[in-house]
Each structure stands twice: as structure tokens, then as C-alpha cells.
C-alpha positions in Angstrom: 50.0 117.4 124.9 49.5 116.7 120.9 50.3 113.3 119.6 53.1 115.3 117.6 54.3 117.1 120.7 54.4 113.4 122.3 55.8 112.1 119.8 59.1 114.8 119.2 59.3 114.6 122.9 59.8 110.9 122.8 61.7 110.8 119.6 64.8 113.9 121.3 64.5 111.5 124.7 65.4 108.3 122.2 67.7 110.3 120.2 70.0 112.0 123.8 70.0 108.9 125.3 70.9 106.5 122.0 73.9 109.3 121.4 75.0 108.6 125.0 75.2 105.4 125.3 76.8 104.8 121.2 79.4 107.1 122.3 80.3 105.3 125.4 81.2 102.1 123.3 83.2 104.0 121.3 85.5 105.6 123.8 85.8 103.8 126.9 83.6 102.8 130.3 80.3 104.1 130.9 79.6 106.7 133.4 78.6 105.8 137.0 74.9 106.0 137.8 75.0 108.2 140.8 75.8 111.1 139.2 74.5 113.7 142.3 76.2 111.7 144.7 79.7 112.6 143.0 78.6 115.9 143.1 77.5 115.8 146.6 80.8 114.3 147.7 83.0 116.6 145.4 84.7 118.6 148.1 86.1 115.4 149.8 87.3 114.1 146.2 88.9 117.4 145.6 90.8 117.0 149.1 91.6 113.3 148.2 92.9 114.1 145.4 94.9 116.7 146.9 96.4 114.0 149.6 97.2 111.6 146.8 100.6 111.5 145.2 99.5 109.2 142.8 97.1 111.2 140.9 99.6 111.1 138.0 99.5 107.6 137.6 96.0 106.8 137.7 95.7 109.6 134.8 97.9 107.8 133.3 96.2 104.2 133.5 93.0 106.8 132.5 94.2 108.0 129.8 95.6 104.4 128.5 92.0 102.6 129.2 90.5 105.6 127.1 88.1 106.7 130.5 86.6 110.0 129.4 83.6 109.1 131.4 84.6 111.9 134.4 86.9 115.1 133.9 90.1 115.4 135.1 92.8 117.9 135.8 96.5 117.4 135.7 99.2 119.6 137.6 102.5 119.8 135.8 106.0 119.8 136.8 107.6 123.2 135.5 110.0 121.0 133.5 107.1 119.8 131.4 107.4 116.4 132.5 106.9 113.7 135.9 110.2 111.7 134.3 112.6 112.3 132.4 112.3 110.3 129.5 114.2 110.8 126.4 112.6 111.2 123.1 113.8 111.3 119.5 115.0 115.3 120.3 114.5 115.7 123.9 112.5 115.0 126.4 109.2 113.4 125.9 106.1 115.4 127.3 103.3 113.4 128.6 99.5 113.0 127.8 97.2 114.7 129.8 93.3 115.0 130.2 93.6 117.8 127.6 95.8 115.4 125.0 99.1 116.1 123.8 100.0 120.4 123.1 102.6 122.8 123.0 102.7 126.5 123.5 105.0 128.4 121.8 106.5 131.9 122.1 108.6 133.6 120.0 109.6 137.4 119.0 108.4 138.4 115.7 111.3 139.8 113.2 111.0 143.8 113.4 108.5 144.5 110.4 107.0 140.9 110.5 103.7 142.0 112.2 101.6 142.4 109.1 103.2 138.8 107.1 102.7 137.2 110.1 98.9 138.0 110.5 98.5 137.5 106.6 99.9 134.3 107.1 96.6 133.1 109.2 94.6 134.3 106.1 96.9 131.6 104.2 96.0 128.6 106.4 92.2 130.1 106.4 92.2 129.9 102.2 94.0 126.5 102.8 91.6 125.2 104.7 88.2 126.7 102.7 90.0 124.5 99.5 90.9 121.5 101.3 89.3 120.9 104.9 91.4 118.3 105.7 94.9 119.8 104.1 95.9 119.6 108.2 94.3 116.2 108.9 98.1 115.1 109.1 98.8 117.0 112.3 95.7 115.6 113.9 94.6 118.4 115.3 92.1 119.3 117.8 92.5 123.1 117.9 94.9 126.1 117.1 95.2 129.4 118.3 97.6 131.8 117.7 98.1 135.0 119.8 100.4 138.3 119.0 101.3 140.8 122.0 103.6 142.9 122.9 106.2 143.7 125.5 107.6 147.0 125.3 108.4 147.6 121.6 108.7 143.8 120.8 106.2 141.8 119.5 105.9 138.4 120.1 103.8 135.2 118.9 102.4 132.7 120.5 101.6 129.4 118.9 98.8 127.5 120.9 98.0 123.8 119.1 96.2 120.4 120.7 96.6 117.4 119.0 96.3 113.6 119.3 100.4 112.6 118.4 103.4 113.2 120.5 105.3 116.3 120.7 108.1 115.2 118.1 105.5 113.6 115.4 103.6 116.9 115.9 106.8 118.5 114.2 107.9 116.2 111.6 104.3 115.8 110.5 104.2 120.1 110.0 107.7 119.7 108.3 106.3 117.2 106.1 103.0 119.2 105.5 104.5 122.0 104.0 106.6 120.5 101.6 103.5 118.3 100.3 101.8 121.6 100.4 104.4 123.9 98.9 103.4 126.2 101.9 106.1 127.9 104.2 105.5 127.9 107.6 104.8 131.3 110.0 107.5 130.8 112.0 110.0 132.3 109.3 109.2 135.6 110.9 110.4 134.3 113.9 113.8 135.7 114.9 116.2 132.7 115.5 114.5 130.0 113.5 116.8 127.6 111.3 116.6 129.1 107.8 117.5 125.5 106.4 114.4 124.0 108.2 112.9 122.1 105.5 116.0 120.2 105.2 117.0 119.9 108.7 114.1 118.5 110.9 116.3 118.9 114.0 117.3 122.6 113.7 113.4 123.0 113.7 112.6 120.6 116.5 115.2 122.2 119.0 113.8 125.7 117.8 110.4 125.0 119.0 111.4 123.1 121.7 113.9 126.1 122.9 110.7 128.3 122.5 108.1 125.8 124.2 106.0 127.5 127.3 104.7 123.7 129.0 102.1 123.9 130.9 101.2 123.9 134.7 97.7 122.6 134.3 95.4 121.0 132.1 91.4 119.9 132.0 89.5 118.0 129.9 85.7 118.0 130.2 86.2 114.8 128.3 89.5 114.1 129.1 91.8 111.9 126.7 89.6 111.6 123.7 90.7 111.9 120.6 89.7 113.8 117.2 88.9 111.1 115.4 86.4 109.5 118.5 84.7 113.0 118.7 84.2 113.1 115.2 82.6 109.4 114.9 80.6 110.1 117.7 79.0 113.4 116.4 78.2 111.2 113.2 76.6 108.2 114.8 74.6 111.1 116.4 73.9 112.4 112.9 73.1 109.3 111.8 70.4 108.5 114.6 68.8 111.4 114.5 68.5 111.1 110.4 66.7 107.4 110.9 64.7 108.9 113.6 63.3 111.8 111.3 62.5 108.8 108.6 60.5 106.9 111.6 58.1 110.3 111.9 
């Protein structure tokens, strides 16, 4: 081997394990050592888990000491919720190894099809002007899905993010009147046509239309946006002092 080849060899080892062990300390407890012995023992974990009523709980003592350090699946009640807790508008959903979400389906307005697909076009130019016009919503992902049954077409609105169900809503409320931008689910038959005046109207429509779900993983369960995001940069950041070392 070269010096060079020694040396890039050395400097992606440094760089993998420096990433590691910065984003650790910035999310929660390290990983456990014996990584092959949790593998070897997984089936008995899996029938543990299985046996354990408690599973809930210690998810949710997981996701409130920030431990991404293993993934995790959660099994949900068909209500959406272990307890019923009330909220600001209804029931409050709970945090899972995925973070907070909401699925929701509607039927498109007869006609709607086409202003409803231009409308993701709208929140592409949005976004291409101002990446962070949606930073309120604190947002891991969207998806949005259109299909059919029979002659109806329906739309589904699939979102992850880091606040509660509720805030999720007033924040989008807010949004587009800062923005100026109406939202998609005008071509939605049923929604409140008053909606930017009257949050609740637009909170009990989406909650009326919300699909919870069963299950929910995280690879690295309960970590937020914002800890991904300054992880990836320390990341950046070592690998940029490591390319001055060369």
C-alpha cells in the first residue's frame, strides 16, 4: 500500500469513527459494544418484547432520554393513542420511534385532480426560493399520494415532524398567511372554507380525516430534524479539517 493509499485509509477510519462518536454526544447514550451479540440474541429480544406489556413505557422513557442508540418499533392502539389524554382539540397522539405524524385522507372535489397536483409544483417553487419557507412545521418528510376508488379520487397527506399533532396545524395555519399561500386541502370536499380565520374548523377537519397508525420504526428512533442536521454538519466539518491535514 502507498503512503497516500495509507494515509486516505487512515484519514476515512478517523473521519467514521470521529462522526460516530460527535453524534452520540449530541443525541443521547452511546451504543453498547457487543453489537453481534444483540444480533445473536435477537430472536429472544423479539419474543421478550412480545411477552412485555410494558414496551410502551420504556419507549416512552426512550424517547424522553433522547436513546436513538438501538431501533425501535411501536404497535398502536387503533384509537391512535395508549391513553386518552385530552389536547387543545382532541385527543393527544403520542411520540413514537418514528416522531410525531399524521396521515391524512380525503376525497378530492370532482375536477380538483389537476389543481391539486399543480399545487405540489407550488410548494416545489416555494421551496427552490426559500429552502426553509417550511422550517416552521419542523418537518422531517412529506409525501402526498392520489388514488382512486371507483370513480373518486382521494388524497392522501403523509407528513413527519418534530411538534405535536395540534402545533403541526396552527404552525401550517400560520404559514400560509405569512406566506400568502393557500393550502391544498381546499380541493378537499368538506374542509371549512373560513379556515384561515377559524383554526378549529381546520383542526377538527384533519383530525376527522386522520388515518393513525398501527406501527411505527425508527432506524434511529426519536431524533429530531434539527439533531440530524447538526450531526451531518459536524460530519462536514471533520471531514473539511481532515482534507486541510493532507
Amino acid at each position: 500500500m502507498s503512503k497516500e493509499q495509507f494515509g486516505e485509509t487512515t484519514r476515512r477510519a478517523f473521519l467514521g469513527t470521529a462522526t460516530v462518536a460527535t453524534a452520540a454526544s449530541l443525541t443521547g447514550p452511546t451504543a453498547g459494544a457487543d453489537q453481534s451479540a444483540d444480533r445473536v440474541n435477537a430472536a429472544g429480544s423479539i419474543k421478550l418484547a412480545e411477552a412485555n406489556v410494558d414496551v410502551p413505557e420504556q419507549l416512552a422513557a426512550r424517547a424522553k432520554a433522547g436513546d436513538w442508540t438501538k431501533p425501535a418499533a411501536m404497535a398502536i392502539p387503533k384509537e391512535g393513542y395508549f391513553k386518552l389524554e385530552q389536547g387543545r382539540y382532541g385527543p393527544v397522539f403520542p411520540k413514537t420511534p418514528a416522531n410525531y405524524g399524521f396521515t391524512i385522507i380525503a376525497k378530492i372535489k370532482p375536477g380538483r385532480e389537476d389543481a391539486v397536483r399543480a399545487y405540489g409544483k407550488t410548494i416545489e417553487n416555494a421551496v427552490a426560493g426559500d429552502p426553509f419557507v417550511l422550517a416552521p412545521l419542523r418537518l422531517h418528510y412529506l409525501r402526498w399520494v392520489l388514488f382512486n376508488i371507483g370513480s373518486d379520487t382521494y388524497f392522501m397527506y403523509q407528513g413527519m415532524f418534530d411538534t405535536d399533532f395540534d402545533k403541526y396545524t396552527e404552525d401550517a395555519i400560520a404559514l400560509f398567511k405569512a406566506t400568502g399561500v393557500n393550502t391544498v386541502f381546499e380541493n378537499l370536499e368538506g374542509f371549512p372554507a373560513d379556515w384561515k380565520t377559524n383554526t378549529p374548523a381546520f383542526t377538527k377537519f384533519v383530525r376527522d380525516h386522520q388515518c393513525p397508525s398501527f406501527l411505527e420504526y425508527g432506524e434511529y428512533p426519536f431524533v429530531s430534524a434539527d439533531e440530524i442536521k447538526k450531526a451531518l454538519k459536524v460530519k462536514a466539518s471533520l471531514s473539511a479539517m481532515l482534507d486541510q491535514m493532507q
